[in-house]
N, C-alpha and C positions, 0 to 999 in steps of 0.2 A: 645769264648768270648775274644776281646780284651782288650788292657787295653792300659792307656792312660801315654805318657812318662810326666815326672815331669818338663820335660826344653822347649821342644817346643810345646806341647799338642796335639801331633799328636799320631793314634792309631796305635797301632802293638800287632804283637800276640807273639813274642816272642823278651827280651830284656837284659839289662843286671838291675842288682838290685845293690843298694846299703841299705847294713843294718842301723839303726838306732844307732846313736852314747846317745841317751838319752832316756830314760824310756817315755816320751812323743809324739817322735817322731814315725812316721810310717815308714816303708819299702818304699826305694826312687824307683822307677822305669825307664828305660830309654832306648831309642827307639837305640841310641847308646853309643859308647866310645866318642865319641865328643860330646852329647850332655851332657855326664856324665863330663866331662872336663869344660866343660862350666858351670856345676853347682858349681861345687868347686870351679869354680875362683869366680861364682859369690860370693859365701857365704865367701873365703877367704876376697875379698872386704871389706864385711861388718864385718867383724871380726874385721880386720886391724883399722877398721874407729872406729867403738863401744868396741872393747875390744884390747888395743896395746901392754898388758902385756902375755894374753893367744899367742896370734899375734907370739910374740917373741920367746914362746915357742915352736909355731908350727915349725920357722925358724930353731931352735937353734936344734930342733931335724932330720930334715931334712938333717941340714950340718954335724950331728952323732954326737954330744954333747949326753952327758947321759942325757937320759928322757924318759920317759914311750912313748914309739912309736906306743903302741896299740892305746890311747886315739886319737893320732893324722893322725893317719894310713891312711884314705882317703882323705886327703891331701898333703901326701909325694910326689905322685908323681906327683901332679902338681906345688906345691912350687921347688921339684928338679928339673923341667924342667927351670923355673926361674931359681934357682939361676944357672943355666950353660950356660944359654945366658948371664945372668950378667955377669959369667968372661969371655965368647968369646969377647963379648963388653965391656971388660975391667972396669967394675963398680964396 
């Protein structure tokens, strides 16, 4: 039985998962690591635009400020990837 990834809606039978960060939420599924990279930028996006205070904290713990890094943990390593092109491109 396949199942179906969360980012491009293509089937596969075996993928990678990401767990649910909210009691609401279901088990994400994904056909890759790039397709999983691509959900978090999407969902950082709409973080950034809808919530600029949580946003901050994602950053602020990314660059190793003290902050709960569990809550933010599926996001680390694609905000780290930012921010180290910001300083190769000197931003």
């Amino acid at each position: 039985m396949g199942e179906t990834c969360t980012s491009c809606r293509k089937e596969f039978d075996s993928g990678i998962w990401l767990s649910p960060q909210f009691r609401e939420e279901k088990v994400l599924l994904f056909c890759s690591e790039k397709c999983k990279e691509n959900y978090l930028k999407l969902k950082l996006r709409r973080i950034k635009v809808n919530y600029p205070n949580y946003y901050e904290k994602i950053i602020n713990s990314a660059k190793g400020k003290k902050d709960n890094k569990d809550r933010y943990l599926p996001f680390l390593g694609v905000v780290q990837k930012k921010i180290s092109l910001e300083e190769k491109n000197g931003n």
